[in-house]
Every structure is written in structure tokens, then in C-alpha cells.
PDB file of N, CA, C and O in Angstrom, chain B, residues numbered from 101:
ATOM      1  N   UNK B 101     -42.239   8.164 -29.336  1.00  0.00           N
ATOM      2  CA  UNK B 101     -42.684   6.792 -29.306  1.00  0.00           C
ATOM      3  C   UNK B 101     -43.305   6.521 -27.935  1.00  0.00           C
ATOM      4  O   UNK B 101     -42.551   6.632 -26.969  1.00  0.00           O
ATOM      5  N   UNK B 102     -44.875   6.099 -27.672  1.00  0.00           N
ATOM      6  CA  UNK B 102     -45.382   5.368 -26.755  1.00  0.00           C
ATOM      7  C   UNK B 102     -44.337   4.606 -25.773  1.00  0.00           C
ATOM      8  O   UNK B 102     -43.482   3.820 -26.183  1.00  0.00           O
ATOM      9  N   UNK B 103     -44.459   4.819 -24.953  1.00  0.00           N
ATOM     10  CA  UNK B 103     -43.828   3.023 -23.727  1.00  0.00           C
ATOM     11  C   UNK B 103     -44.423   1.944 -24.313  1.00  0.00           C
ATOM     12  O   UNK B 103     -45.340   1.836 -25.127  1.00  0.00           O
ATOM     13  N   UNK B 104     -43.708   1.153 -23.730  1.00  0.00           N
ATOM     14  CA  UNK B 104     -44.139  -0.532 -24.038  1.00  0.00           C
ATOM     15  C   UNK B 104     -43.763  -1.209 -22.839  1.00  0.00           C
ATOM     16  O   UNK B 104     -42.889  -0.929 -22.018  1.00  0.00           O
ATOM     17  N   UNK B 105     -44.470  -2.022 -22.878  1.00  0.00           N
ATOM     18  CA  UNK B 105     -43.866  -3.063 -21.617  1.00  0.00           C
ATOM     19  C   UNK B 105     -43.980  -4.618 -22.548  1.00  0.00           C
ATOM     20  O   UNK B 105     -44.165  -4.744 -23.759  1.00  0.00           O
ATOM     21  N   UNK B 106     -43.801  -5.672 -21.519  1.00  0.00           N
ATOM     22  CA  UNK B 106     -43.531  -7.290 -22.121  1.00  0.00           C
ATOM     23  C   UNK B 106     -44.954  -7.848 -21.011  1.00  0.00           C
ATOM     24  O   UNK B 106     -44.869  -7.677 -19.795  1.00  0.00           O
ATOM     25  N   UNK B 107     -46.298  -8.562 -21.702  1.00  0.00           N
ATOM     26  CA  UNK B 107     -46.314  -9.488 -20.413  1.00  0.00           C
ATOM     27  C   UNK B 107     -46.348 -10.530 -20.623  1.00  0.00           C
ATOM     28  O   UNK B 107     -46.419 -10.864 -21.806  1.00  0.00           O
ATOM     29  N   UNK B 108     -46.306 -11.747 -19.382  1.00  0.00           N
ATOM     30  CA  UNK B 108     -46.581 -13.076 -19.751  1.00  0.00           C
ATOM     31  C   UNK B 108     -47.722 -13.206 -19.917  1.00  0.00           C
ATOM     32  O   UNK B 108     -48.527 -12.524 -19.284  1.00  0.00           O
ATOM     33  N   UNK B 109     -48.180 -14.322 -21.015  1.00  0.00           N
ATOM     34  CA  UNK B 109     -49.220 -15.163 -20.891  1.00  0.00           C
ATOM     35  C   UNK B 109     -49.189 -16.479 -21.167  1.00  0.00           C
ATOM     36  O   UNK B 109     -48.073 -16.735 -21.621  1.00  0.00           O
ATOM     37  N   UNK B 110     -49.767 -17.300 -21.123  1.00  0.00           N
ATOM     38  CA  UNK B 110     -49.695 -18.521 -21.695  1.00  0.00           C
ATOM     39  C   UNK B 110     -49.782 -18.405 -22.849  1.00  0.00           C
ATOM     40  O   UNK B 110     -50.474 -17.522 -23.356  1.00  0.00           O
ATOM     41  N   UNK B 111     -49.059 -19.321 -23.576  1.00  0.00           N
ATOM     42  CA  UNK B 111     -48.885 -19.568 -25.192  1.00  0.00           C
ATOM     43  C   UNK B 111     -50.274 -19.949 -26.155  1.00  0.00           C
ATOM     44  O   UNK B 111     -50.356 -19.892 -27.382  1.00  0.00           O
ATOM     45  N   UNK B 112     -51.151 -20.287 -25.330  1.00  0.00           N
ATOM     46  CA  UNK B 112     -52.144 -20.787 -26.246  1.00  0.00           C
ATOM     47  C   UNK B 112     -53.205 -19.596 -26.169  1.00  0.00           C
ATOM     48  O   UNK B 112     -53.999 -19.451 -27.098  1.00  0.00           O
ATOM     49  N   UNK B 113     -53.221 -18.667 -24.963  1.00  0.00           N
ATOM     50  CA  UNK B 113     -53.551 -17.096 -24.828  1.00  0.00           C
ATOM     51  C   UNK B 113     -53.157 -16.466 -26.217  1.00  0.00           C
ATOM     52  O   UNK B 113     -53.921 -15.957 -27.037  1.00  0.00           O
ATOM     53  N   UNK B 114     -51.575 -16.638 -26.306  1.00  0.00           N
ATOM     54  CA  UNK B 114     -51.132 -15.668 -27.057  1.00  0.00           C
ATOM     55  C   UNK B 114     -51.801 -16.376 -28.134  1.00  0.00           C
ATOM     56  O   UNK B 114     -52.703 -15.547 -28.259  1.00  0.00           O
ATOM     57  N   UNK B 115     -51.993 -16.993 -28.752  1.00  0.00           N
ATOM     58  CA  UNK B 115     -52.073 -17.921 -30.068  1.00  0.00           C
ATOM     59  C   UNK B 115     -53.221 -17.678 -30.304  1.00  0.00           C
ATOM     60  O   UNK B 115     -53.530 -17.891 -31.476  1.00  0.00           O
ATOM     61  N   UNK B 116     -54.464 -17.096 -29.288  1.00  0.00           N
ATOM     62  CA  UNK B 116     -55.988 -16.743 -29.790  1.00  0.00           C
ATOM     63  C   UNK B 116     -55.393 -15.427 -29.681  1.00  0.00           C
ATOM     64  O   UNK B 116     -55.415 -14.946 -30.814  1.00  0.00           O
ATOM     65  N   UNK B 117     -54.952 -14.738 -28.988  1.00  0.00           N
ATOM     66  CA  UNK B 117     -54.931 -13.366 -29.504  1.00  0.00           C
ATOM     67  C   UNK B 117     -54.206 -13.040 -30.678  1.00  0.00           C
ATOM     68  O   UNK B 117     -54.344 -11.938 -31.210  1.00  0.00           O
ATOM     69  N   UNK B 118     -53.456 -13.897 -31.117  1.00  0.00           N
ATOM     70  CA  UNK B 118     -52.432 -13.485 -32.846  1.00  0.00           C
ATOM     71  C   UNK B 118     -53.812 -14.108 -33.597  1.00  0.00           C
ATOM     72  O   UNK B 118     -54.269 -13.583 -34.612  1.00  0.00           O
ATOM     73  N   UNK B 119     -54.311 -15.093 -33.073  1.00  0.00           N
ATOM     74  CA  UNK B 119     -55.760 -15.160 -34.612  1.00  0.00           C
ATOM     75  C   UNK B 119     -56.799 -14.419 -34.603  1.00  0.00           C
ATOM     76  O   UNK B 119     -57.681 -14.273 -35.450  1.00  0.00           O
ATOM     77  N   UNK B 120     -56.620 -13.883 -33.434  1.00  0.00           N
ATOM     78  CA  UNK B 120     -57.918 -12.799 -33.878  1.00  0.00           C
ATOM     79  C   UNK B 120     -57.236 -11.284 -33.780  1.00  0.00           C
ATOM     80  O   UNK B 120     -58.017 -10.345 -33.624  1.00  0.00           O
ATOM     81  N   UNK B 121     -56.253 -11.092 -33.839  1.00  0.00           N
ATOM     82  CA  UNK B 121     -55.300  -9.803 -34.654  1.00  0.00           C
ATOM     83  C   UNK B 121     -55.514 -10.307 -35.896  1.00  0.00           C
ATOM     84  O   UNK B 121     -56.237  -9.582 -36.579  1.00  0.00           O
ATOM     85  N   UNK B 122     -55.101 -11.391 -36.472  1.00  0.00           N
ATOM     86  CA  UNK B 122     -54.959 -11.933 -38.161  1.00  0.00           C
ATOM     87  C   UNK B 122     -56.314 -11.664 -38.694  1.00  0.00           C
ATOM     88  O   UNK B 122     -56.453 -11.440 -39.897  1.00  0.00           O
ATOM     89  N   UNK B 123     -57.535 -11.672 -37.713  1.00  0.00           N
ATOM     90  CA  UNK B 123     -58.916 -11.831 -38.127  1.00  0.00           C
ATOM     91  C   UNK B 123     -59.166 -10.192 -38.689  1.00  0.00           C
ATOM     92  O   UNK B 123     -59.602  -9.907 -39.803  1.00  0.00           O
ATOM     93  N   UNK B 124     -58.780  -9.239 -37.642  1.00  0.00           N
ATOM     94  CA  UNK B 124     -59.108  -7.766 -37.435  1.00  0.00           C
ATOM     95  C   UNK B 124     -58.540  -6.902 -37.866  1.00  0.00           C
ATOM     96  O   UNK B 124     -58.995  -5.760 -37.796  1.00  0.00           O
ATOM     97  N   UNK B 125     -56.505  -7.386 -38.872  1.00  0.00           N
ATOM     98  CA  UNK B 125     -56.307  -7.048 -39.441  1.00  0.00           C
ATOM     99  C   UNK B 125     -55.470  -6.189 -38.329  1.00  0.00           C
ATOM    100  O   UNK B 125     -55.031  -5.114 -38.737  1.00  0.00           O
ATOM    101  N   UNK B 126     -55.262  -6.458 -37.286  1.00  0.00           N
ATOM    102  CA  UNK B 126     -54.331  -5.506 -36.271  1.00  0.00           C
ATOM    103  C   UNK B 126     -53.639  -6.012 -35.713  1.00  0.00           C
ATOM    104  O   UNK B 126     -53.563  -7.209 -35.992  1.00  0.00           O
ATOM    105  N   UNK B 127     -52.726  -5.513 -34.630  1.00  0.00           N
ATOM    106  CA  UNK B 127     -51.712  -5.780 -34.103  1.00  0.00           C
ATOM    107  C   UNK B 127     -52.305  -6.838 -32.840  1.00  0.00           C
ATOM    108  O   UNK B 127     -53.510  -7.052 -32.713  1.00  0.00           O
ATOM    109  N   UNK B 128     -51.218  -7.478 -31.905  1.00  0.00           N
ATOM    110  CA  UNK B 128     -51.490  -8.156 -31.008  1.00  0.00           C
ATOM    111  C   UNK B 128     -52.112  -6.855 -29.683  1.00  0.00           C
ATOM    112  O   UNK B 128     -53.014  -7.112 -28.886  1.00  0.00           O
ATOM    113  N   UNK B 129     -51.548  -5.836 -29.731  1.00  0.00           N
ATOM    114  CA  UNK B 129     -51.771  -4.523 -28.972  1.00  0.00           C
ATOM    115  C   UNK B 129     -52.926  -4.238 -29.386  1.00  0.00           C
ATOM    116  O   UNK B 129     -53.692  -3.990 -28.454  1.00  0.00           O
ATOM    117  N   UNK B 130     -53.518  -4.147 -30.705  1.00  0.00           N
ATOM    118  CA  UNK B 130     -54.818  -3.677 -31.076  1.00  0.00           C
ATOM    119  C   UNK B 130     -56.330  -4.871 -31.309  1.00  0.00           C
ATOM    120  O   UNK B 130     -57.484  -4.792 -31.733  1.00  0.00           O
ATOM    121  N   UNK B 131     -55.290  -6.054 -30.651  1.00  0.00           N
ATOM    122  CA  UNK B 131     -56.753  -6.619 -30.687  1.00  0.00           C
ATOM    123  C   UNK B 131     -56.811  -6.984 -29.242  1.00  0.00           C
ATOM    124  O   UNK B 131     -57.841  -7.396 -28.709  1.00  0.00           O
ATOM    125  N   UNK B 132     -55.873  -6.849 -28.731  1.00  0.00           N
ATOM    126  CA  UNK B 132     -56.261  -6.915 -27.025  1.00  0.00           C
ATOM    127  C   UNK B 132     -56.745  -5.803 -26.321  1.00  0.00           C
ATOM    128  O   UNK B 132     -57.241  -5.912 -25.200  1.00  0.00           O
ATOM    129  N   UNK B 133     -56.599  -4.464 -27.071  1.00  0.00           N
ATOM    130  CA  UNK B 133     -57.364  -3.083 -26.386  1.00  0.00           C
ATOM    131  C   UNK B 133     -58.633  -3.148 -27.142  1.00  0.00           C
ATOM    132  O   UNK B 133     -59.477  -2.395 -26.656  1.00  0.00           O
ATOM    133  N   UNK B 134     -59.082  -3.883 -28.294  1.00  0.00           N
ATOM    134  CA  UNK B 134     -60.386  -4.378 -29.026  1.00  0.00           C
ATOM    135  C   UNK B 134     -61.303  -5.122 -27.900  1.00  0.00           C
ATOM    136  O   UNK B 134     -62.485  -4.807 -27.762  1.00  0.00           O
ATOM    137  N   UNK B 135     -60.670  -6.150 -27.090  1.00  0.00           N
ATOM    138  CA  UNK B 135     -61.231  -6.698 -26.390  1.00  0.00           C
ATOM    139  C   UNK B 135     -61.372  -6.301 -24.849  1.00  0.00           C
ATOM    140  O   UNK B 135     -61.998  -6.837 -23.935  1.00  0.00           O
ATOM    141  N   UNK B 136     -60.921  -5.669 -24.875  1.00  0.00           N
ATOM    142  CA  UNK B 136     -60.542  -4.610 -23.323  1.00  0.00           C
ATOM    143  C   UNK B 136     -62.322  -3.483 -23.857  1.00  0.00           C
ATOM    144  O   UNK B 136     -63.361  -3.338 -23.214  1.00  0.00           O
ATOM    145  N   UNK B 137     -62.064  -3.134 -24.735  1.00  0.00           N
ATOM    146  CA  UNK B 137     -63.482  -2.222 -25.337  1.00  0.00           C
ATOM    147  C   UNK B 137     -64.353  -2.842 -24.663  1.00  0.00           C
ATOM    148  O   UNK B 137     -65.005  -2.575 -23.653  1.00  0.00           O
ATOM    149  N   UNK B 138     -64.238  -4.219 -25.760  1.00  0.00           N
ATOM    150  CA  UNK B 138     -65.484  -4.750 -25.772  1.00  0.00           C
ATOM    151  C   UNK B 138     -66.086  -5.059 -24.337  1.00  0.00           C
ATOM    152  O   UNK B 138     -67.244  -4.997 -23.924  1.00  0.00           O
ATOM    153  N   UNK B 139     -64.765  -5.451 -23.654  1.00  0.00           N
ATOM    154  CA  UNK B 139     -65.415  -5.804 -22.291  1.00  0.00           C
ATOM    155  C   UNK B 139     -66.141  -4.594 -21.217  1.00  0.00           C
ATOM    156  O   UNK B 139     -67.000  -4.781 -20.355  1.00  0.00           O
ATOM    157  N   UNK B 140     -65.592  -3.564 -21.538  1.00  0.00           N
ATOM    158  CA  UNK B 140     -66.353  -2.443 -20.902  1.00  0.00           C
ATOM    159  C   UNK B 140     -67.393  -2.075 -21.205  1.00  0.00           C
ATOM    160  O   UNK B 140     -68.283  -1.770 -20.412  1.00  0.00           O
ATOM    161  N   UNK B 141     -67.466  -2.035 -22.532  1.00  0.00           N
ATOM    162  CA  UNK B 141     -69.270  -1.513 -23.269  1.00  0.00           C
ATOM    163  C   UNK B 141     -70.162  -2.421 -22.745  1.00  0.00           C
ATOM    164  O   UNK B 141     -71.202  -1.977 -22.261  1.00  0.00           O
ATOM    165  N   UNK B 142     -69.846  -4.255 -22.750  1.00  0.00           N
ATOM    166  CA  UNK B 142     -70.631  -5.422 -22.272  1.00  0.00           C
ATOM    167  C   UNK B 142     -71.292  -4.404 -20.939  1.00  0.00           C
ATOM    168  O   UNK B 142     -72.396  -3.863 -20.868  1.00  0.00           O
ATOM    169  N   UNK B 143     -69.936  -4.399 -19.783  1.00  0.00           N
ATOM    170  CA  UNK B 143     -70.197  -3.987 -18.117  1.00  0.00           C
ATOM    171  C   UNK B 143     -70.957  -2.984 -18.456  1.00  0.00           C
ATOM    172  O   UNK B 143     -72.149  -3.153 -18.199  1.00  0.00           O
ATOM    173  N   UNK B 144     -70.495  -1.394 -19.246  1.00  0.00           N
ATOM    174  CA  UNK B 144     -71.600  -0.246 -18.888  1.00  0.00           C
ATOM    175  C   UNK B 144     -72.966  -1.208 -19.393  1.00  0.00           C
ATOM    176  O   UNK B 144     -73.753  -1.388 -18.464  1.00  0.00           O
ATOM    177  N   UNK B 145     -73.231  -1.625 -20.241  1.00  0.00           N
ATOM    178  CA  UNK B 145     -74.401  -2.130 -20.802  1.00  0.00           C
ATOM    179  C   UNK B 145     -75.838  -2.733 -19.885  1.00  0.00           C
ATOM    180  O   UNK B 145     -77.037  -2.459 -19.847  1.00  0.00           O
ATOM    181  N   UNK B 146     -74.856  -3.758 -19.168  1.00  0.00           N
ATOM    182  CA  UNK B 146     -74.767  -4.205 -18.361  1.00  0.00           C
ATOM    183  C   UNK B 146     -75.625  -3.502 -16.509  1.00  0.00           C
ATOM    184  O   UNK B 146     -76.427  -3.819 -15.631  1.00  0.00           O
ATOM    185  N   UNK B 147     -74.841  -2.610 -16.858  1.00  0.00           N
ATOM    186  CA  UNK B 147     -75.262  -1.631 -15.576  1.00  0.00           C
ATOM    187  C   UNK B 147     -76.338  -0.952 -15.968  1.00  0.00           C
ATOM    188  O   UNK B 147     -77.080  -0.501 -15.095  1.00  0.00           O
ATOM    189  N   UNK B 148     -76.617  -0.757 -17.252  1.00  0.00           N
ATOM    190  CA  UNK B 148     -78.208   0.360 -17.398  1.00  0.00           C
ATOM    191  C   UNK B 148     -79.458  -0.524 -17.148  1.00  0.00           C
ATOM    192  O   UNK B 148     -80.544  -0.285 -16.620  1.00  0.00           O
ATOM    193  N   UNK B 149     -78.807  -1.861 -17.834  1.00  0.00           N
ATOM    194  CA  UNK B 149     -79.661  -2.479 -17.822  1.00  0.00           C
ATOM    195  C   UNK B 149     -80.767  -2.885 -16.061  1.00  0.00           C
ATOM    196  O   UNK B 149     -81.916  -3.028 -15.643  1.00  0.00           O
ATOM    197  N   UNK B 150     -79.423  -2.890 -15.677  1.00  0.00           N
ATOM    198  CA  UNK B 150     -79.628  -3.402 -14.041  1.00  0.00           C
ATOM    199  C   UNK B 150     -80.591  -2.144 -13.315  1.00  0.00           C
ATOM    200  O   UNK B 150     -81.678  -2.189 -12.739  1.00  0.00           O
ATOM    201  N   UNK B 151     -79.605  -0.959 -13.645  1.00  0.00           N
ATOM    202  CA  UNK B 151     -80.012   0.434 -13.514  1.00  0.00           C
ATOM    203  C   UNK B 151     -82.046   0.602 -13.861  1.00  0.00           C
ATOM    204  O   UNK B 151     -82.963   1.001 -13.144  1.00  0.00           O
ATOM    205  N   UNK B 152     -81.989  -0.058 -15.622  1.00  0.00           N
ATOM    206  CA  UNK B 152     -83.461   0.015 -15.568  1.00  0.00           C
ATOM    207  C   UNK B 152     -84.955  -1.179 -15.117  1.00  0.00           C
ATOM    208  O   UNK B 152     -86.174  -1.327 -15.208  1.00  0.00           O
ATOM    209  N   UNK B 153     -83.702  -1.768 -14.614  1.00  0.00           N
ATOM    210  CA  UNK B 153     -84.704  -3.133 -14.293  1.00  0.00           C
ATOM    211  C   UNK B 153     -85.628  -2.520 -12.362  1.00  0.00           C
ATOM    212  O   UNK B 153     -86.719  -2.806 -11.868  1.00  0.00           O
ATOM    213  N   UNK B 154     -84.302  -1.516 -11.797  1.00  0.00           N
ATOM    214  CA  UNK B 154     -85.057  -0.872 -10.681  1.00  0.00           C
ATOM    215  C   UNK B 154     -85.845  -0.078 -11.130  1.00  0.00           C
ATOM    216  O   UNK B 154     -86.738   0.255 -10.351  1.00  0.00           O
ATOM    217  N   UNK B 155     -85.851   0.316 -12.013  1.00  0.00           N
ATOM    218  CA  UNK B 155     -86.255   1.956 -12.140  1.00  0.00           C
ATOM    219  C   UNK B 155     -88.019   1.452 -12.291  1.00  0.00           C
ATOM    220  O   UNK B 155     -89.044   1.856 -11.742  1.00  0.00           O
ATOM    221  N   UNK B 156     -87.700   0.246 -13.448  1.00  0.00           N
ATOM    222  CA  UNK B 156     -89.258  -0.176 -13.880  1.00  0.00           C
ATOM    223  C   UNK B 156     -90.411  -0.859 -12.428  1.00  0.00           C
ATOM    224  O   UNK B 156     -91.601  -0.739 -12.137  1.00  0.00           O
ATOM    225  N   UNK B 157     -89.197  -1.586 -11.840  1.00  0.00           N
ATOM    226  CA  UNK B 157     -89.693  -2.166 -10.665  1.00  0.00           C
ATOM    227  C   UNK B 157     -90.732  -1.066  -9.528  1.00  0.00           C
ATOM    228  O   UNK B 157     -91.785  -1.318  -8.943  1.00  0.00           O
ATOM    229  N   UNK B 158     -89.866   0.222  -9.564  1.00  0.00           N
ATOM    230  CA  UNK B 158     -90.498   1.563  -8.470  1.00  0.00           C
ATOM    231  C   UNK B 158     -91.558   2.139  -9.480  1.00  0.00           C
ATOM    232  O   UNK B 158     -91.291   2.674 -10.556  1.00  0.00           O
ATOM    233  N   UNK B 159     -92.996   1.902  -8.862  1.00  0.00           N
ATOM    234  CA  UNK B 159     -93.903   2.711  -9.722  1.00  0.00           C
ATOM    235  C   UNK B 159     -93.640   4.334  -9.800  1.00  0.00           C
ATOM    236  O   UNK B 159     -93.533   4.976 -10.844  1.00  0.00           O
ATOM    237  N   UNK B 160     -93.561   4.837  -8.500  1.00  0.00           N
ATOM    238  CA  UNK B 160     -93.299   6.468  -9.093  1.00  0.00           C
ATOM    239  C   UNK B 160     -91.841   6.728 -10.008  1.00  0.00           C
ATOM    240  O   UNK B 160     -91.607   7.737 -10.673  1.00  0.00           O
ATOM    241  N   UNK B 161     -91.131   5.786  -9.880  1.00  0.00           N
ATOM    242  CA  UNK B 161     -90.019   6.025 -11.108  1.00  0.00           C
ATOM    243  C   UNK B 161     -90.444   5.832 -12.423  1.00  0.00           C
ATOM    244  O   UNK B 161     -89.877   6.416 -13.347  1.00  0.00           O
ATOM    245  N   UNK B 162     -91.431   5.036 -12.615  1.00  0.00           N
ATOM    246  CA  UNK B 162     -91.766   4.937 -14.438  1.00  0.00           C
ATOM    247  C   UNK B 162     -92.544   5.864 -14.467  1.00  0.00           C
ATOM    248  O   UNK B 162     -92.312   6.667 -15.370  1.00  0.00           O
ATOM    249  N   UNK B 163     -93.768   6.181 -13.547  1.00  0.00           N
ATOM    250  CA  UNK B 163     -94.444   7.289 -13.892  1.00  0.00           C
ATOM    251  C   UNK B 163     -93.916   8.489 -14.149  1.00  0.00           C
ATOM    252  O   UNK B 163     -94.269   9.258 -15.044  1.00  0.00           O
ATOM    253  N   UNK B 164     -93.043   8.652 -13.336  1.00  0.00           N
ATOM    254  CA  UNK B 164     -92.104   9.852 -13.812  1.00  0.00           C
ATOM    255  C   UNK B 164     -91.184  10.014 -15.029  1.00  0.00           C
ATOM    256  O   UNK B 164     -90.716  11.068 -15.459  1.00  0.00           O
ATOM    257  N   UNK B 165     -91.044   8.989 -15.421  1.00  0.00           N
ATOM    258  CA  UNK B 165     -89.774   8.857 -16.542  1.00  0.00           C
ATOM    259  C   UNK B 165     -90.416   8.457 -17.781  1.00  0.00           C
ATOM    260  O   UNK B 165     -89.679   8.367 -18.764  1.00  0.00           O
ATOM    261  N   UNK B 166     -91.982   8.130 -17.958  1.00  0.00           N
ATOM    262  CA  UNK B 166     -92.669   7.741 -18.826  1.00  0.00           C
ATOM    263  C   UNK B 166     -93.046   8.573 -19.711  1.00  0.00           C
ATOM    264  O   UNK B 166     -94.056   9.188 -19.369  1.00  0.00           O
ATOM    265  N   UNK B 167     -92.651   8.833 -20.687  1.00  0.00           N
ATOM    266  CA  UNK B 167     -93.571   9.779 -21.633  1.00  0.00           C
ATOM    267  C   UNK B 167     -95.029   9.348 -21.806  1.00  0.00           C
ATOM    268  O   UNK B 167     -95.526   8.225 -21.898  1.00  0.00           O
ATOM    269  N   UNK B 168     -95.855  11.226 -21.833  1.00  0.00           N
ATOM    270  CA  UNK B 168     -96.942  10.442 -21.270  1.00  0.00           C
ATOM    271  C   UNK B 168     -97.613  11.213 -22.754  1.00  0.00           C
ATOM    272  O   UNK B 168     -98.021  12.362 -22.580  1.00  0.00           O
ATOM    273  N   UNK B 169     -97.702  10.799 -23.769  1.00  0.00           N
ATOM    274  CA  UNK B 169     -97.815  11.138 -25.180  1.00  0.00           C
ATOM    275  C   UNK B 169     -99.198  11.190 -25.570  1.00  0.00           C
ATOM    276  O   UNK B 169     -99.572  11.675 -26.638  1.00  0.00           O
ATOM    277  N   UNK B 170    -100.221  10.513 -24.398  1.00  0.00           N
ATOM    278  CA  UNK B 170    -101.663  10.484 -24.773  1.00  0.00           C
ATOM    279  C   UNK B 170    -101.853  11.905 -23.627  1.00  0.00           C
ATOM    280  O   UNK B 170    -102.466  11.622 -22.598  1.00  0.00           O
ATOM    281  N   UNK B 171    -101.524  12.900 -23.717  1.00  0.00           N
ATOM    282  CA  UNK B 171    -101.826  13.773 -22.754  1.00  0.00           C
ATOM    283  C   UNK B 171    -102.303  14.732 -24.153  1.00  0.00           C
ATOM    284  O   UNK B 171    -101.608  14.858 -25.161  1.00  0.00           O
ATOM    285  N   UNK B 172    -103.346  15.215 -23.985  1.00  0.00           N
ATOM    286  CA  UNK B 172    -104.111  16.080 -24.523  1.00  0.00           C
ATOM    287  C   UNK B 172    -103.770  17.423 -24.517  1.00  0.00           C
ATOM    288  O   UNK B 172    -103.685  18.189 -25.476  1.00  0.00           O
ATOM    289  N   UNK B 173    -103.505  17.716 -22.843  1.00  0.00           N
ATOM    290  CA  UNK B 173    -103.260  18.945 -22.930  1.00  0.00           C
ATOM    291  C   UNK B 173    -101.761  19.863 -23.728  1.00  0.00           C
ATOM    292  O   UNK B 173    -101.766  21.094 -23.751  1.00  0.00           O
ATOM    293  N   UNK B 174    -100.768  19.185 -24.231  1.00  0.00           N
ATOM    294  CA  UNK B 174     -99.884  19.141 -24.331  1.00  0.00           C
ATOM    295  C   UNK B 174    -100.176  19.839 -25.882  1.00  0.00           C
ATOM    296  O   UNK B 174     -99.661  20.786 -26.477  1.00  0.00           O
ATOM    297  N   UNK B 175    -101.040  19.074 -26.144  1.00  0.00           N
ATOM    298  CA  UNK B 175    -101.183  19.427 -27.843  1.00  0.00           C
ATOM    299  C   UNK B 175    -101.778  21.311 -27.443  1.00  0.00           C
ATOM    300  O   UNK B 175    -101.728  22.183 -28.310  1.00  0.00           O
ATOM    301  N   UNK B 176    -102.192  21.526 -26.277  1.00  0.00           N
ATOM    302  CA  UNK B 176    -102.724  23.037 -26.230  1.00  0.00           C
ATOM    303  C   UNK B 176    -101.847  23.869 -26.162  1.00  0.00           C
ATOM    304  O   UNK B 176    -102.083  24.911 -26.773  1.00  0.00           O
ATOM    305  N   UNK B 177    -100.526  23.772 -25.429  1.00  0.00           N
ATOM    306  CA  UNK B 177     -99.265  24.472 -24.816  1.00  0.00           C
ATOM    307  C   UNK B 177     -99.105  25.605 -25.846  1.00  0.00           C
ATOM    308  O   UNK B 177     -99.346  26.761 -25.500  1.00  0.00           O
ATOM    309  N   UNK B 178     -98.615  25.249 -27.394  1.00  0.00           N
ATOM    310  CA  UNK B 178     -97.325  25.473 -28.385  1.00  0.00           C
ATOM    311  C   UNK B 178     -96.699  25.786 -28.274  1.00  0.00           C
ATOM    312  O   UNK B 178     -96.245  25.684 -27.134  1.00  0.00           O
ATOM    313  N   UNK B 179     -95.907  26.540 -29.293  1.00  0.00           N
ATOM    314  CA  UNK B 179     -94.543  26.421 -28.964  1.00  0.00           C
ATOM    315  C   UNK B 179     -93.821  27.460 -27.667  1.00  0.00           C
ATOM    316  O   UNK B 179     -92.673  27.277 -27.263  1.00  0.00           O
ATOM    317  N   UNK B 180     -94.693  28.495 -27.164  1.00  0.00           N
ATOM    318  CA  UNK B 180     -94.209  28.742 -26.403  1.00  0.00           C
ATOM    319  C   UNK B 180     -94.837  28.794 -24.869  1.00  0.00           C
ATOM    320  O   UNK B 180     -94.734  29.693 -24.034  1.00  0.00           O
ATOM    321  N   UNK B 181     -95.591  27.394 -24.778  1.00  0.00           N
ATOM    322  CA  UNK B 181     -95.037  26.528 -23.541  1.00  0.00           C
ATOM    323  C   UNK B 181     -94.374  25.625 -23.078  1.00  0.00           C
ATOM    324  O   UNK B 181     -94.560  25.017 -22.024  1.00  0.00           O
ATOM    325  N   UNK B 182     -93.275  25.449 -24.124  1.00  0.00           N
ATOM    326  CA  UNK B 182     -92.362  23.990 -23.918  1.00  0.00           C
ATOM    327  C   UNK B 182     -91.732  25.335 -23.350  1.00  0.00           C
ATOM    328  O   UNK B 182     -90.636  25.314 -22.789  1.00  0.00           O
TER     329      UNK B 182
END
């Protein structure tokens, strides 16, 4: 069996987290590590975004990171110049 611990929260805390366990069909444990998720995927999300808002800002970073798909010569390579 897992550990457990007890924590406090305020009662009206607990009372949105038992309705949205009732909503999700899970425990009070499984809808508060639901929302623990959610809050991390938001932050990484969050960070690429930030991540690509420099990247677009630095011209030699898009040029570099740009697929450059109207390149002609590319169609000459085949397959064994990739």
C-alpha cells in the first residue's frame, strides 16, 4: 500500500475538489493530481511558447529553423543525399 498523508484545506476547497472528483468519476487524490497535470502541461506550454516567440523575434534563428521547401535543389539530392 502507497503512503498517505492528511492535508488541510479550507472546506469550500475541499467541496470543489469532491465536485469535480464526482464530475471525473475519481477520487479526491485523482482529481487533485488531474489538476496538478493540468497545471504543468499549461507551464511547459507556456514556456515553448515564450521559447518560440524569441526564436521568431532573432532573424538567423527562423532562417535556420525554417523549412525551406521552395528549394529546388533538394528535389536533385535523392535518396541518397539525405
Amino acid at each position: 500500500m502507497s503512503s498517505v498523508t492528511t492535508i488541510k484545506v479550507p472546506r469550500h476547497l475541499r467541496d470543489r475538489l469532491a465536485q469535480r472528483a464526482r464530475a471525473s468519476h475519481t477520487t479526491l487524490a485523482g482529481a487533485l493530481e488531474q489538476a496538478l497535470d493540468a497545471a504543468e502541461e499549461q507551464e511547459f506550454w507556456t514556456a515553448v511558447r515564450i521559447s518560440n516567440q524569441r526564436t521568431d523575434a532573432d532573424p538567423l534563428a527562423s532562417v535556420a529553423l525554417r523549412d525551406d521547401l521552395e528549394d529546388s535543389a533538394d528535389d536533385a539530392l535523392g535518396t541518397d543525399g539525405w
